[in-house]
C-alpha positions as CSV (number, residue, x, y, z in Angstrom):
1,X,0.0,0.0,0.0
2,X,1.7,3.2,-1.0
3,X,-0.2,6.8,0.4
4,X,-0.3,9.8,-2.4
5,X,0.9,13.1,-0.5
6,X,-2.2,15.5,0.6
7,X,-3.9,17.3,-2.1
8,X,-6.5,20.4,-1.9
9,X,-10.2,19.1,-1.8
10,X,-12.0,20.6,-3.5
11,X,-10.1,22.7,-5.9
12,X,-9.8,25.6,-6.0
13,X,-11.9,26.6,-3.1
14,X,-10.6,24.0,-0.5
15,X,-12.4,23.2,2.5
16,X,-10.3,20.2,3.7
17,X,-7.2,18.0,2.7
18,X,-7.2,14.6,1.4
19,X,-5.0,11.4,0.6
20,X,-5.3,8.8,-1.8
21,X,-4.6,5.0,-0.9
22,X,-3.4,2.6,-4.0
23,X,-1.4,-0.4,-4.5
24,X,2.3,-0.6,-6.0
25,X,4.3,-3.5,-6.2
26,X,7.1,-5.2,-8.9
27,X,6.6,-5.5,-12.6
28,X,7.4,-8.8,-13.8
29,X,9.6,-8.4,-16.7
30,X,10.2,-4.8,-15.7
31,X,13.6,-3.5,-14.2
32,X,12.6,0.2,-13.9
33,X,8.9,0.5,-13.5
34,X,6.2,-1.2,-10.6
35,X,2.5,-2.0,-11.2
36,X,0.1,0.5,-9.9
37,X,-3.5,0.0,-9.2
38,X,-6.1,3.2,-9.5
39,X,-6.6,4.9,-5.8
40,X,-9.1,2.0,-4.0
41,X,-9.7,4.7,-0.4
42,X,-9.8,8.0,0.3
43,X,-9.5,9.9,3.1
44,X,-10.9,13.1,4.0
45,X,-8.7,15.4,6.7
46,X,-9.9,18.5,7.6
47,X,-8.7,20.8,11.0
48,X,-11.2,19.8,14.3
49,X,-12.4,17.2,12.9
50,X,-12.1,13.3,12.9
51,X,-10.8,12.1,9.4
52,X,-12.9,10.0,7.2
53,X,-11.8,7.4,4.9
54,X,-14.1,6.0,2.2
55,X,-13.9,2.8,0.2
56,X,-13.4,3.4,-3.8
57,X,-12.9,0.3,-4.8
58,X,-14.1,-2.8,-3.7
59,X,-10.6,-4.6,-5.4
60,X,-7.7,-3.9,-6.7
61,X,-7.6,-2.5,-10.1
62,X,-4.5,-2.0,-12.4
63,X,-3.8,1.4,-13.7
64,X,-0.6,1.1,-15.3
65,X,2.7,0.6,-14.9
66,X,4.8,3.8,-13.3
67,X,9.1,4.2,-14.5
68,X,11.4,4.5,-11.2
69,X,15.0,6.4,-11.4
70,X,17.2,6.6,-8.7
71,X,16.7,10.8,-7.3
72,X,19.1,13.6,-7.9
73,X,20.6,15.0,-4.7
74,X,18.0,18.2,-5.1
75,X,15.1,16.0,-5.4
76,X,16.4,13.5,-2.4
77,X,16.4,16.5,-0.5
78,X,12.6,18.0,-1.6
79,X,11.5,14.6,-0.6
80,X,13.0,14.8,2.9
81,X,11.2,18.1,3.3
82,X,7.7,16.0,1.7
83,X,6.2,15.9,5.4
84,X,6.4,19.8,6.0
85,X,6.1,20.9,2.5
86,X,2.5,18.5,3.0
87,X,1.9,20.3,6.5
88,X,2.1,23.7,4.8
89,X,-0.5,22.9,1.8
90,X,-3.2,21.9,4.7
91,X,-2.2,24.7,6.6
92,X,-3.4,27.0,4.0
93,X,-4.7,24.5,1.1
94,X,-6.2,27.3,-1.2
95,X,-3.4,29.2,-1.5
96,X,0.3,26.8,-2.3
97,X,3.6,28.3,-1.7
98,X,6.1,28.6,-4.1
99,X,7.8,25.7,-1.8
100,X,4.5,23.8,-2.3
101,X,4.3,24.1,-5.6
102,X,7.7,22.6,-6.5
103,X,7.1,19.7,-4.3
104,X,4.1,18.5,-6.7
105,X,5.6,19.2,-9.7
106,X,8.4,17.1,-9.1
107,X,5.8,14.5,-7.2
108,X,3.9,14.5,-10.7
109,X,7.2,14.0,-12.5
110,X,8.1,11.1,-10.2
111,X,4.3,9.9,-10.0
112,X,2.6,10.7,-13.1
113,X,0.9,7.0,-13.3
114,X,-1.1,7.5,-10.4
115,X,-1.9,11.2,-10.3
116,X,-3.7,10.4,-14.2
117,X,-5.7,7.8,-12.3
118,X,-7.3,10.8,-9.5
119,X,-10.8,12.3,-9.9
120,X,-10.7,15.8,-11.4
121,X,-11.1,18.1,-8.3
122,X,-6.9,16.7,-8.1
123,X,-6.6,17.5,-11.6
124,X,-7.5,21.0,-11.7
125,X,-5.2,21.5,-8.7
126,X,-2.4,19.8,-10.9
127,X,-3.4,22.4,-13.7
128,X,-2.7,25.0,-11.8
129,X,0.6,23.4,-10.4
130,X,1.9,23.1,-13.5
131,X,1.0,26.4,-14.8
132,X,2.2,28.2,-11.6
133,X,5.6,30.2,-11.9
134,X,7.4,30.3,-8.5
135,X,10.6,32.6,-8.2
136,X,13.3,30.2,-7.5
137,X,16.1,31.3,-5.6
Protein backbone atom coordinates (compact mmCIF):
# COMPACT_ATOMS: atom_id res chain seq x y z
CA UNK A 1 0.00 0.00 0.00
CA UNK A 2 1.74 3.16 -0.97
CA UNK A 3 -0.21 6.78 0.36
CA UNK A 4 -0.30 9.78 -2.38
CA UNK A 5 0.86 13.06 -0.49
CA UNK A 6 -2.19 15.48 0.56
CA UNK A 7 -3.89 17.29 -2.14
CA UNK A 8 -6.52 20.37 -1.86
CA UNK A 9 -10.15 19.12 -1.81
CA UNK A 10 -12.01 20.62 -3.47
CA UNK A 11 -10.11 22.73 -5.94
CA UNK A 12 -9.83 25.57 -5.97
CA UNK A 13 -11.87 26.56 -3.09
CA UNK A 14 -10.62 23.97 -0.47
CA UNK A 15 -12.43 23.17 2.53
CA UNK A 16 -10.30 20.20 3.66
CA UNK A 17 -7.21 18.04 2.73
CA UNK A 18 -7.19 14.57 1.42
CA UNK A 19 -4.96 11.45 0.65
CA UNK A 20 -5.25 8.80 -1.76
CA UNK A 21 -4.60 5.04 -0.86
CA UNK A 22 -3.44 2.63 -3.98
CA UNK A 23 -1.40 -0.39 -4.55
CA UNK A 24 2.30 -0.61 -6.01
CA UNK A 25 4.28 -3.52 -6.15
CA UNK A 26 7.06 -5.22 -8.85
CA UNK A 27 6.61 -5.46 -12.60
CA UNK A 28 7.38 -8.81 -13.80
CA UNK A 29 9.62 -8.38 -16.74
CA UNK A 30 10.23 -4.79 -15.69
CA UNK A 31 13.64 -3.54 -14.18
CA UNK A 32 12.57 0.16 -13.88
CA UNK A 33 8.88 0.47 -13.53
CA UNK A 34 6.24 -1.17 -10.56
CA UNK A 35 2.53 -1.96 -11.16
CA UNK A 36 0.13 0.46 -9.93
CA UNK A 37 -3.49 0.01 -9.18
CA UNK A 38 -6.11 3.17 -9.47
CA UNK A 39 -6.61 4.88 -5.75
CA UNK A 40 -9.12 2.00 -3.95
CA UNK A 41 -9.66 4.73 -0.35
CA UNK A 42 -9.78 8.04 0.26
CA UNK A 43 -9.47 9.92 3.14
CA UNK A 44 -10.92 13.13 4.02
CA UNK A 45 -8.70 15.36 6.65
CA UNK A 46 -9.92 18.47 7.63
CA UNK A 47 -8.72 20.84 11.02
CA UNK A 48 -11.18 19.78 14.31
CA UNK A 49 -12.40 17.15 12.94
CA UNK A 50 -12.13 13.27 12.89
CA UNK A 51 -10.81 12.07 9.44
CA UNK A 52 -12.89 9.99 7.23
CA UNK A 53 -11.81 7.42 4.91
CA UNK A 54 -14.11 5.96 2.18
CA UNK A 55 -13.87 2.79 0.16
CA UNK A 56 -13.41 3.35 -3.78
CA UNK A 57 -12.92 0.32 -4.80
CA UNK A 58 -14.06 -2.84 -3.72
CA UNK A 59 -10.57 -4.60 -5.36
CA UNK A 60 -7.69 -3.86 -6.71
CA UNK A 61 -7.55 -2.54 -10.11
CA UNK A 62 -4.48 -2.01 -12.38
CA UNK A 63 -3.75 1.45 -13.73
CA UNK A 64 -0.55 1.08 -15.27
CA UNK A 65 2.75 0.60 -14.85
CA UNK A 66 4.79 3.84 -13.33
CA UNK A 67 9.08 4.21 -14.48
CA UNK A 68 11.37 4.50 -11.22
CA UNK A 69 15.04 6.43 -11.35
CA UNK A 70 17.20 6.55 -8.67
CA UNK A 71 16.68 10.76 -7.29
CA UNK A 72 19.14 13.59 -7.93
CA UNK A 73 20.60 15.02 -4.66
CA UNK A 74 18.05 18.25 -5.06
CA UNK A 75 15.14 15.96 -5.44
CA UNK A 76 16.43 13.53 -2.40
CA UNK A 77 16.44 16.55 -0.48
CA UNK A 78 12.56 18.00 -1.58
CA UNK A 79 11.55 14.61 -0.64
CA UNK A 80 12.96 14.79 2.91
CA UNK A 81 11.24 18.05 3.28
CA UNK A 82 7.71 16.03 1.73
CA UNK A 83 6.18 15.94 5.41
CA UNK A 84 6.44 19.77 6.03
CA UNK A 85 6.08 20.85 2.52
CA UNK A 86 2.47 18.54 2.99
CA UNK A 87 1.87 20.30 6.52
CA UNK A 88 2.11 23.73 4.77
CA UNK A 89 -0.54 22.92 1.81
CA UNK A 90 -3.16 21.88 4.67
CA UNK A 91 -2.22 24.69 6.58
CA UNK A 92 -3.39 26.95 3.95
CA UNK A 93 -4.70 24.54 1.08
CA UNK A 94 -6.25 27.29 -1.17
CA UNK A 95 -3.44 29.21 -1.45
CA UNK A 96 0.31 26.78 -2.29
CA UNK A 97 3.59 28.30 -1.74
CA UNK A 98 6.09 28.57 -4.13
CA UNK A 99 7.75 25.74 -1.84
CA UNK A 100 4.50 23.77 -2.32
CA UNK A 101 4.32 24.10 -5.65
CA UNK A 102 7.67 22.63 -6.49
CA UNK A 103 7.08 19.69 -4.28
CA UNK A 104 4.14 18.54 -6.68
CA UNK A 105 5.61 19.20 -9.68
CA UNK A 106 8.41 17.13 -9.08
CA UNK A 107 5.75 14.47 -7.23
CA UNK A 108 3.87 14.51 -10.75
CA UNK A 109 7.24 14.04 -12.53
CA UNK A 110 8.14 11.09 -10.17
CA UNK A 111 4.25 9.86 -10.05
CA UNK A 112 2.61 10.66 -13.15
CA UNK A 113 0.93 6.98 -13.28
CA UNK A 114 -1.09 7.50 -10.43
CA UNK A 115 -1.92 11.22 -10.29
CA UNK A 116 -3.66 10.36 -14.17
CA UNK A 117 -5.67 7.80 -12.26
CA UNK A 118 -7.30 10.83 -9.48
CA UNK A 119 -10.84 12.35 -9.89
CA UNK A 120 -10.68 15.77 -11.39
CA UNK A 121 -11.05 18.09 -8.25
CA UNK A 122 -6.92 16.69 -8.07
CA UNK A 123 -6.62 17.55 -11.56
CA UNK A 124 -7.48 21.01 -11.70
CA UNK A 125 -5.21 21.48 -8.66
CA UNK A 126 -2.41 19.76 -10.91
CA UNK A 127 -3.44 22.41 -13.68
CA UNK A 128 -2.74 25.04 -11.76
CA UNK A 129 0.60 23.38 -10.41
CA UNK A 130 1.88 23.11 -13.53
CA UNK A 131 0.99 26.40 -14.75
CA UNK A 132 2.18 28.18 -11.59
CA UNK A 133 5.63 30.24 -11.87
CA UNK A 134 7.44 30.28 -8.53
CA UNK A 135 10.55 32.64 -8.20
CA UNK A 136 13.32 30.19 -7.47
CA UNK A 137 16.10 31.32 -5.59
Amino acid sequence: MRLTPVFPEPWPDPTEVVVFAYAAGLAVGVSDGENVSRPFAVAHLRAGSRPRVEGLAGALEKLGVQGVRPLRGDEIELVRAGAAIQQELADSPGAPSERVIVYYRHWLGVSGVIAGGLPESQQRFFASVRGATPRIG
